[in-house]
C-alpha positions as CSV (number, residue, x, y, z in Angstrom):
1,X,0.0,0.0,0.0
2,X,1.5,3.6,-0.4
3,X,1.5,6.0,2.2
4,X,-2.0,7.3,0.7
5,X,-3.8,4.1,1.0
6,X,-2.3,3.6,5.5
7,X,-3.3,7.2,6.0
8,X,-6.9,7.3,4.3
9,X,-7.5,3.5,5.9
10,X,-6.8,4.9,9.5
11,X,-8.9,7.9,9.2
12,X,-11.8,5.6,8.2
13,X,-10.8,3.6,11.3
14,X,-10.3,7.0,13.8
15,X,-13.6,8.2,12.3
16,X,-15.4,4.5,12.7
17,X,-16.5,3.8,9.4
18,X,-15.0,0.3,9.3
19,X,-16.9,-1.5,11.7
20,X,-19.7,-2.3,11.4
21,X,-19.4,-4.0,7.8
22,X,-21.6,-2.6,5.1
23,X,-21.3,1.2,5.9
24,X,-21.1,3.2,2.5
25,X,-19.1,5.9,2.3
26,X,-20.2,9.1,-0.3
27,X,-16.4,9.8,-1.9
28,X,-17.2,14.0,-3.1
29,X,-15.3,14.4,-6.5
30,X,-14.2,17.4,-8.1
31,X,-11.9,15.6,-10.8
32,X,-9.1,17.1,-9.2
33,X,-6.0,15.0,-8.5
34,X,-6.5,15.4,-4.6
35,X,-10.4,14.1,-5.0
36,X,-9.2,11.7,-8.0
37,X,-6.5,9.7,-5.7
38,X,-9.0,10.1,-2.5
39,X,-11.4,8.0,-5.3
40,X,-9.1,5.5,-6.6
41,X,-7.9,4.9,-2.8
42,X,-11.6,4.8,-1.7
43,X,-11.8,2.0,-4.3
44,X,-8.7,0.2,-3.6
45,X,-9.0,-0.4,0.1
46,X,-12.7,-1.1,-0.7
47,X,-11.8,-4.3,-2.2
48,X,-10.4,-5.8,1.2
49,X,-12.4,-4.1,3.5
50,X,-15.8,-3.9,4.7
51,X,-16.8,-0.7,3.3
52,X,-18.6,0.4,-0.2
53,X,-18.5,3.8,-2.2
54,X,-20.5,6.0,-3.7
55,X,-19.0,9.5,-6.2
56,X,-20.9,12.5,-6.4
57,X,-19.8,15.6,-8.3
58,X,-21.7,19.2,-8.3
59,X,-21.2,21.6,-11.1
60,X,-21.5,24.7,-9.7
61,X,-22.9,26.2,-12.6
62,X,-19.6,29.1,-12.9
63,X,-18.0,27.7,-15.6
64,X,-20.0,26.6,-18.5
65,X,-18.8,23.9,-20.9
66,X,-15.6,23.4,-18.4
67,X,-17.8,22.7,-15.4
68,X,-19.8,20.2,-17.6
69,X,-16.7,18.2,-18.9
70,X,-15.5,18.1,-15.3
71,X,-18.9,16.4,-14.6
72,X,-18.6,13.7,-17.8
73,X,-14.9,13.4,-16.9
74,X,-15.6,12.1,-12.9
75,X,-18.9,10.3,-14.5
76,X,-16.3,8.3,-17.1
77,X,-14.0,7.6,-14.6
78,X,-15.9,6.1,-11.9
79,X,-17.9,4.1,-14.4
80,X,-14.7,2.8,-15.8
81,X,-14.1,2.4,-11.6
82,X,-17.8,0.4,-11.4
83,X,-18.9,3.5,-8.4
84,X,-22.1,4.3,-8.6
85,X,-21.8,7.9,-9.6
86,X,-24.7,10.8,-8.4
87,X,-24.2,14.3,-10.0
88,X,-25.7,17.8,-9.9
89,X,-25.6,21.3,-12.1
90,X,-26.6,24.5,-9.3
91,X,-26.8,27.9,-9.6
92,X,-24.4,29.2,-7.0
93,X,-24.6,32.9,-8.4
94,X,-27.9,32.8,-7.6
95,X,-27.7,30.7,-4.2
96,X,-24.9,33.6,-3.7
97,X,-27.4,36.8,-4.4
98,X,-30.4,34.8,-2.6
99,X,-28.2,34.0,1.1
100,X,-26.4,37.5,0.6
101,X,-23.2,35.1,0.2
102,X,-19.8,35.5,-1.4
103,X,-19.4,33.4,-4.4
104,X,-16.8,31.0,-2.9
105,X,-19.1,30.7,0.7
106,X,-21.8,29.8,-1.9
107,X,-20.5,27.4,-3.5
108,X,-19.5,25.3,-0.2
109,X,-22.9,25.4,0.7
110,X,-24.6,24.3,-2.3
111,X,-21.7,21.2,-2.4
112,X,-22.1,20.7,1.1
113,X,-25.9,20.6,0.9
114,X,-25.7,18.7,-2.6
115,X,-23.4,15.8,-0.3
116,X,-25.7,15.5,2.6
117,X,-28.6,15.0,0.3
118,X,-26.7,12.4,-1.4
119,X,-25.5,10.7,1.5
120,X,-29.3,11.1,3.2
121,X,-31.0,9.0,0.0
122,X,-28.4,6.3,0.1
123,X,-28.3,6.3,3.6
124,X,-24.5,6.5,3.7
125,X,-23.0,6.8,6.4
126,X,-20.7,9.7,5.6
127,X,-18.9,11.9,3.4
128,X,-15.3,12.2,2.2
129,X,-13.6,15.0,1.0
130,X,-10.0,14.9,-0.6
131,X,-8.4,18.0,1.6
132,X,-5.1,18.2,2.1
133,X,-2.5,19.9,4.1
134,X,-2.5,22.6,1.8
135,X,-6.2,23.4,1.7
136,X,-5.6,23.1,5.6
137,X,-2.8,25.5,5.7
138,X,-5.2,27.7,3.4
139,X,-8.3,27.6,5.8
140,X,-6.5,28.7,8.9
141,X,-5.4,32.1,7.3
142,X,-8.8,32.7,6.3
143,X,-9.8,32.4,9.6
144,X,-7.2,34.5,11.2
145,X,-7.9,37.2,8.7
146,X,-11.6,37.1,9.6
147,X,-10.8,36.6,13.2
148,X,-13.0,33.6,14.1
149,X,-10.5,33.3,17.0
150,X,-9.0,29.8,18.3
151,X,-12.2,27.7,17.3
152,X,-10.8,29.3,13.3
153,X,-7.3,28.2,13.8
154,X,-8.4,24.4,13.8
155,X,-9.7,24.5,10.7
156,X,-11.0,21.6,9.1
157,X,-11.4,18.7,11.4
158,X,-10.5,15.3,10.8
159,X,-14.1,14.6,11.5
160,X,-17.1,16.5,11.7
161,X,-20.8,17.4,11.1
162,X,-22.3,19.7,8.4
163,X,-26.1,20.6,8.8
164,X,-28.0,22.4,6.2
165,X,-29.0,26.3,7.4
166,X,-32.5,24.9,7.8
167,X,-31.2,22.3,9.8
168,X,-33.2,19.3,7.6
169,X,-29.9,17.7,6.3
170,X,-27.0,16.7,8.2
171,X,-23.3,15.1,7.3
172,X,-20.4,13.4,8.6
173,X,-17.7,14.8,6.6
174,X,-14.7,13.3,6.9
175,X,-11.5,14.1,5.4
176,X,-8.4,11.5,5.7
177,X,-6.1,13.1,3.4
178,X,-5.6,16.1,6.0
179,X,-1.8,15.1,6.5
180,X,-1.1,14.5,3.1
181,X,0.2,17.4,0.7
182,X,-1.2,18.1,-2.5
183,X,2.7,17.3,-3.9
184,X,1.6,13.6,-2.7
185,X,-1.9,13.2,-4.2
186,X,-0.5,14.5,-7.6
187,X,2.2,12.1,-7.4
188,X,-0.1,9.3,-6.7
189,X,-2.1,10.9,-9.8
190,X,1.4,10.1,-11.7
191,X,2.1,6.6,-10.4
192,X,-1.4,5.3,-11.0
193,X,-1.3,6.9,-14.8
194,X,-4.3,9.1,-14.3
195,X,-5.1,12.5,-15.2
196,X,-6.9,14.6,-13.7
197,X,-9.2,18.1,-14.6
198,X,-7.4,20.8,-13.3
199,X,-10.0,24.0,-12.5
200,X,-9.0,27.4,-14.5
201,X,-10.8,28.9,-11.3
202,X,-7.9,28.3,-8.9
203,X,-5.9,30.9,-10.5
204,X,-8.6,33.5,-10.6
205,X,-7.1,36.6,-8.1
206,X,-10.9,37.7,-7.6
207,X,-11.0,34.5,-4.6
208,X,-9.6,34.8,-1.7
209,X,-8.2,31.4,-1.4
210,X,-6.6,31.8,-4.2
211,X,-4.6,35.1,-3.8
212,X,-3.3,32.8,-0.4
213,X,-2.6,29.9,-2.8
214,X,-0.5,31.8,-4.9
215,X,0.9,34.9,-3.2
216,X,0.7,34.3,0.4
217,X,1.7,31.1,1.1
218,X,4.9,31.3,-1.3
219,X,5.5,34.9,0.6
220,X,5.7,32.8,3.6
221,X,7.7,29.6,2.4
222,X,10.9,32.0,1.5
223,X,10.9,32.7,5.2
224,X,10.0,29.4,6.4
225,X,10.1,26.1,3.8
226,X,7.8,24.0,5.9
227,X,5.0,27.0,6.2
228,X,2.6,25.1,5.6
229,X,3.3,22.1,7.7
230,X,3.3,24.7,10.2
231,X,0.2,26.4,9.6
232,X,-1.5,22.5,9.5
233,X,0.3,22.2,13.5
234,X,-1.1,25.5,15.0
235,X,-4.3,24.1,13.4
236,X,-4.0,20.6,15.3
237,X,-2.8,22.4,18.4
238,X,-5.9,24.7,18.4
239,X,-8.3,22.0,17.9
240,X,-6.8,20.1,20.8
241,X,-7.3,23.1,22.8
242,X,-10.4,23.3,21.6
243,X,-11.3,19.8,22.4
244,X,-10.7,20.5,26.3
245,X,-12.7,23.5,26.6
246,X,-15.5,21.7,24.3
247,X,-15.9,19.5,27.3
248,X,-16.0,22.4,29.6
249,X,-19.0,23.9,28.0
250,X,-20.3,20.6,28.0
251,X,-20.1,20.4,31.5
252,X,-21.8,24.3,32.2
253,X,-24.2,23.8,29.3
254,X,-27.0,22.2,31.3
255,X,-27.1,25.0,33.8
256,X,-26.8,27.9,31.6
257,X,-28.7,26.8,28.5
258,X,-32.2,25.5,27.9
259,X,-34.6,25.3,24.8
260,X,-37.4,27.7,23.9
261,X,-39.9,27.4,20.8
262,X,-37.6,29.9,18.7
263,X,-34.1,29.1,19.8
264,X,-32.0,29.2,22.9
265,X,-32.2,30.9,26.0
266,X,-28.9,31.5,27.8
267,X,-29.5,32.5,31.9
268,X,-27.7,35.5,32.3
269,X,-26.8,35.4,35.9
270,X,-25.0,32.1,35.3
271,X,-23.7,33.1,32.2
272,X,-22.1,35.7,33.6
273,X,-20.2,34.0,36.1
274,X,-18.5,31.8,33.8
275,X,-15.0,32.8,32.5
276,X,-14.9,34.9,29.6
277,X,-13.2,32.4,27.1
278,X,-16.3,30.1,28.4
279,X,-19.1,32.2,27.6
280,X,-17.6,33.3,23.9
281,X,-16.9,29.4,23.5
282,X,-20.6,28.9,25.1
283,X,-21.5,31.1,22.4
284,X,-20.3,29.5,20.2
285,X,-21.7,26.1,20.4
286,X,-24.8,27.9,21.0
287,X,-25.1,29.3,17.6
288,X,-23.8,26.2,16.0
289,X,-27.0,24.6,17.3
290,X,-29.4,26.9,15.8
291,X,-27.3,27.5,12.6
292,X,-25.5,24.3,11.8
293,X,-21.7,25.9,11.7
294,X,-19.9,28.2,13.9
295,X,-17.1,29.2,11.5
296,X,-18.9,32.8,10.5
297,X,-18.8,33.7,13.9
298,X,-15.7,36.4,14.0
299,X,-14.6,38.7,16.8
300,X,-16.3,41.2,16.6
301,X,-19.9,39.4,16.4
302,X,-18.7,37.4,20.0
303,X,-18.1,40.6,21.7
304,X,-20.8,42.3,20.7
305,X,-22.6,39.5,22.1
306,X,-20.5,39.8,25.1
307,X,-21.0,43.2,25.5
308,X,-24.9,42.8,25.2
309,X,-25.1,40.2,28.1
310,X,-23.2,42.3,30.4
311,X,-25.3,45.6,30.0
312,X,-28.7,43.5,30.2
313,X,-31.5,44.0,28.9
314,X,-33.2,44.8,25.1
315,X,-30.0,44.6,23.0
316,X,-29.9,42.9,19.8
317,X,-27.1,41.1,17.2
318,X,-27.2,40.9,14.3
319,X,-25.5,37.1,13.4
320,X,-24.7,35.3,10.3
321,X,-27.0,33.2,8.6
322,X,-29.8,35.5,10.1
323,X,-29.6,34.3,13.6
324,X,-30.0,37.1,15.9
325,X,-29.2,37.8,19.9
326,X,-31.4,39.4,22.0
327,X,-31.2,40.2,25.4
328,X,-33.5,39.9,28.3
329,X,-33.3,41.0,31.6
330,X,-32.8,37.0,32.8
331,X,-30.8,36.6,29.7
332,X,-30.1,36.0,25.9
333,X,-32.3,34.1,23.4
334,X,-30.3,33.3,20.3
335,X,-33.2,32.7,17.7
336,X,-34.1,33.9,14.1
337,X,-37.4,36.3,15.0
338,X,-37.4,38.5,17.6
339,X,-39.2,37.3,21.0
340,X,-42.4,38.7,22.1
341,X,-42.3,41.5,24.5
342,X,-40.8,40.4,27.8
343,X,-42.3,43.2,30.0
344,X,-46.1,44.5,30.1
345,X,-46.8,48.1,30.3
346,X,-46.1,49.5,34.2
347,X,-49.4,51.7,35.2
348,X,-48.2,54.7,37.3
349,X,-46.9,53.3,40.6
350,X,-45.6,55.5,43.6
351,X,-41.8,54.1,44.7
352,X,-41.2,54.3,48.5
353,X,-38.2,55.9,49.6
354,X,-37.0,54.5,51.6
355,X,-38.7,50.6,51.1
356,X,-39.8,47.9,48.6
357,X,-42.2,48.3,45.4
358,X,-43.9,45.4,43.4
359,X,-45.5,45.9,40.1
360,X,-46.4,44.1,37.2
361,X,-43.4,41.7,38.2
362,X,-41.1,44.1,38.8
363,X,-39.1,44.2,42.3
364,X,-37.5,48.0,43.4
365,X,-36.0,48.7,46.6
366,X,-34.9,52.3,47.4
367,X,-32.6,53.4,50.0
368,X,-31.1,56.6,51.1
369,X,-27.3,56.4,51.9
370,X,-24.6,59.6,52.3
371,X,-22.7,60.9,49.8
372,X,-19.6,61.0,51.7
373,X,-17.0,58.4,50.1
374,X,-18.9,57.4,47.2
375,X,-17.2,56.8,44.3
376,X,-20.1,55.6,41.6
377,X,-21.8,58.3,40.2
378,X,-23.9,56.6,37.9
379,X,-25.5,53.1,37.2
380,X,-23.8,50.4,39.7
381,X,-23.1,46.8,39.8
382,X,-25.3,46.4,36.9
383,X,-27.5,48.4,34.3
384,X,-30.8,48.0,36.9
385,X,-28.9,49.4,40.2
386,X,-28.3,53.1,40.2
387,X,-27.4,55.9,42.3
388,X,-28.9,59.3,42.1
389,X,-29.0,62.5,44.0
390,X,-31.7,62.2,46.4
391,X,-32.8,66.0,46.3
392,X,-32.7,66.1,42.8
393,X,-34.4,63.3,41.8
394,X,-37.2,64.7,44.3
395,X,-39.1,63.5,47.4
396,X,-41.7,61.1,44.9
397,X,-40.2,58.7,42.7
398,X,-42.8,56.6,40.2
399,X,-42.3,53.6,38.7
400,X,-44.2,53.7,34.8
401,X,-43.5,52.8,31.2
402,X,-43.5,55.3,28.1
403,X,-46.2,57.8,27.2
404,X,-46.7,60.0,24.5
405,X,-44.2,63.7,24.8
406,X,-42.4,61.7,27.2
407,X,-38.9,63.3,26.8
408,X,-35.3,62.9,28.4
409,X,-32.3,64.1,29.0
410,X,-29.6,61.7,29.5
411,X,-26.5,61.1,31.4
412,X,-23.4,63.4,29.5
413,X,-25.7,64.8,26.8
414,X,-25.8,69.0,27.0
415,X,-30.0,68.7,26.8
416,X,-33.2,66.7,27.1
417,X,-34.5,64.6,23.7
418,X,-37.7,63.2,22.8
419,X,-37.4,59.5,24.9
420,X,-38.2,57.7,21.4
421,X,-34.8,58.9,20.1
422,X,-32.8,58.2,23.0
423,X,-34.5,54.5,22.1
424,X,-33.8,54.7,18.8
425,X,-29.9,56.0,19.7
426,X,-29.6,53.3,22.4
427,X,-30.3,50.5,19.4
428,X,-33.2,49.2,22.0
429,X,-35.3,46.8,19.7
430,X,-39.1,48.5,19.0
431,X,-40.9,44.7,20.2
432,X,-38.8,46.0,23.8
433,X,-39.2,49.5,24.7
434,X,-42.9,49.7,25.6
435,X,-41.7,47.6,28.7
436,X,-38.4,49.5,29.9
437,X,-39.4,50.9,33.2
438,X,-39.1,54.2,33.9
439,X,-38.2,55.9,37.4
440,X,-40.2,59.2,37.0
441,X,-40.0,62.3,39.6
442,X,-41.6,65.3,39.2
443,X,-38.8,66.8,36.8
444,X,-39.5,64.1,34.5
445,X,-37.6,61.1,33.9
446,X,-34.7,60.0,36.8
447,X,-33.8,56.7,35.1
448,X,-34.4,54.9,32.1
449,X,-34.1,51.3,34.1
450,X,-31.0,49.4,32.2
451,X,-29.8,51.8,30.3
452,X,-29.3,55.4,31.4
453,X,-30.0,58.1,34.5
454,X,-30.9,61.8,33.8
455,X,-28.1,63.9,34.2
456,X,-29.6,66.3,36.5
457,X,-30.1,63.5,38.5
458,X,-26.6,61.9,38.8
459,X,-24.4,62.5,42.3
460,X,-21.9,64.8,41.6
461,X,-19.1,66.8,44.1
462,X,-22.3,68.9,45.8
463,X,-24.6,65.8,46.7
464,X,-25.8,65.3,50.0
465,X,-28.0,62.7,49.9
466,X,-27.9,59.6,47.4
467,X,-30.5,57.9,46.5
468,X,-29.6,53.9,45.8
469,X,-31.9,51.9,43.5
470,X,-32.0,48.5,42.4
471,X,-35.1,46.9,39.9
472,X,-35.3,43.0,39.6
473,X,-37.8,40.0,38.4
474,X,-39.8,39.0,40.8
475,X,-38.6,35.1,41.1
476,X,-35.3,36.2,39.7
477,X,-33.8,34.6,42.3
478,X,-34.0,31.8,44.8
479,X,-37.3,33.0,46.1
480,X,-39.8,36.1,44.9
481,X,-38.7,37.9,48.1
482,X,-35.5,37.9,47.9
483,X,-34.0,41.1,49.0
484,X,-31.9,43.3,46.2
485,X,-29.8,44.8,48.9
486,X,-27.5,42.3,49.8
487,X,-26.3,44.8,53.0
């Protein structure tokens, strides 16, 4: 056997898919000469063990009369091969324009979706692609440069799972020729006689992949020879990491995360006491659920996320795929519609000062403490505890939600505003803000509850008096009277 035949046979083995006998495995087949040795391997270790194949080929539908002699070439070959062969012309332009996708994202979708449909009629029980070391070393700079973090920087695993964006069709991809280099398979190619398509694509400047294929890489390999067996290490050392703090959010995940209708509802409060490379790696797996992949997740979409669960409620994300965060005042719902409104409508309810107020499932206390030594000026511990000046604020304090002319004028801002702007400004979703609680004195508005305090109201160097005021959920906590005020 060559060195292509013992690595391919122990991947099947790793990934299970030689016990038990009969398992058919769908080989994907570009023509290529990675996909064409991965095929004639496929075939050659099928004839001692217990294992059939299956070739399917997509023509992605970019490049005419090229794309459809690819297709007759991989349909000669595995006739010639006796593999029954499935095939499939999309419109990936179109798929590309319809998901708001870039061409090359498109066309892995359609071929994914186009395998697991395959493999779901024949009932096979997975999918192999030819990847190598090089495509390997390729995926973890994209990655980096979209900054999908250490979860990126495995890039494609040995094994894994594709599901379809509507979550109907699911694969086990599996991909045995990651430790092989493309210098290998094309040898093999040479050896065995064959000749493969090669795509005019892969030297078109306008894909990304490419432009790292061709200019990148070789920019690299001048300063180190073995760049890309390097690359393909930091991607094995990631996914090791990764595979340790996988089982810590499997070990949190039953505490912090449960199911709804729509999607998945993180609790906050235990959320936010796990450590923050937990909760952007629970975050993670959370959107992988809903979505199928977490790969589009970058950076910047995690901390926004991160951001939103720490400043509570009526935030929303915007996420790939058109999943979308919103936060609650218990926590986050990762779903593709927005929730229905959390909160009802507060009628106009006098706050004692000091003492405890219920309404409409709302829980404030208010206490009166000296300014001396106080260093917050502002909103405390969390978006629903503030301090304001006592005499300012004024000796009646109301708890209510929006009415018409109801204006503003917030913390650091040189004048009031109309309080649907400051909504608008403070990106709180419309389906939210007829429930924000208001704190209301007879100056107007003392606290929009979560978000900001009027800034004639804030304790500055001349208070006297500060008022203290936390809001909560009634059964928030271990019981519905809990007190706020922990001292």
């Amino acid at each position: 056997m060559s060195s292509l035949h013992t690595r391919v046979e122990q991947g099947l083995g790793q990934a299970g898919l030689l016990e038990p006998a009969g398992q058919a495995i769908i080989a994907a087949v570009s023509g290529g000469p990675d996909s064409l040795a991965l095929l004639y391997v496929l075939h050659d270790l099928s004839q001692w063990q217990p294992f059939t194949i299956r070739a399917a080929h997509l023509d992605h539908g970019l490049r005419g009369e090229e794309g459809a002699a690819d297709a007759g070439f991989v349909e000669k070959t595995c006739h010639n091969l006796g593999v029954p062969f499935h095939t499939e012309r999309a419109d990936v332009a179109a798929l590309g324009r319809r998901l708001g996708l870039s061409l090359e994202a498109a066309a892995r979708e359609a071929r994914y979706d186009f395998l697991a449909r395959v493999a779901g009629e024949t009932r096979a029980a997975a999918v192999s692609t030819g990847h190598t070391q090089d495509d390997q070393a390729e995926t973890v700079l994209l990655h980096l440069l979209r900054g999908t973090g250490l979860r990126g920087l495995r890039g494609m695993l040995p094994l894994s799972r594709w599901r379809s964006r509507d979550g109907g069709r699911q694969a086990v991809v599996v991909r045995p020729l990651l430790g092989m280099t493309r210098q290998e398979t094309e040898g093999f190619c040479r050896e065995r006689g064959l000749e493969p398509r090669w795509d005019t694509s892969n030297a078109e400047e306008r894909f990304l992949r490419n432009r790292l294929r061709h200019e990148v890489i070789p920019l690299f390999q001048q300063i180190n020879p073995k760049a890309r067996e390097a690359l393909a290490h930091l991607a094995v050392s990631a996914a090791r990491d990764m595979a340790y703090l996988s089982e810590q959010v499997d070990a949190v995940w039953p505490q912090v995360i449960s199911r709804r209708p729509r999607g998945l509802y993180i609790g906050r409060q235990e959320f936010l006491r796990l450590h923050p490379s937990l909760q952007a790696h629970l975050l993670h797996r959370a959107y992988a659920e809903i979505a199928g992949e977490a790969a589009e997740l970058n950076f910047s979409q995690i901390e926004a996320m991160l951001s939103a669960a720490a400043q509570g409620a009526g935030r929303e994300v915007t996420l790939p795929r058109g999943l979308r965060c919103f936060t609650t005042y218990d926590g986050l719902l990762l779903a593709w519609d927005a929730p229905a409104p959390e909160w009802p409508s507060i009628p106009l309810t006098e706050v004692a000062v000091p003492g405890e107020t219920r309404v409409q499932g709302w829980q404030a206390e208010a206490r009166l403490t000296a300014a001396e030594g106080l260093a917050v000026k502002g909103l405390g511990d969390d978006p629903y505890h503030a301090y304001l000046d006592a005499d300012a604020a004024g000796e009646r304090l109301w708890l209510r939600t929006r009415q018409p002319g109801d204006r503003f004028h917030p913390l650091g801002l040189p004048g009031a505003k109309k309080l649907k702007e400051f909504l608008i400004d403070a990106h709180i979703p419309h389906h939210e803000r007829d429930g924000v609680p208001l704190l209301v004195g007879q100056q107007g508005i003392v606290w929009v509850a979560g978000w900001r305090i009027a800034h004639w109201a804030r304790v500055t160097e001349e208070t006297r008096r500060v008022l203290e005021v936390r809001l909560g959920r009634e059964g928030g906590g271990d019981s519905e009277t809990r007190p706020l005020f922990t001292s």
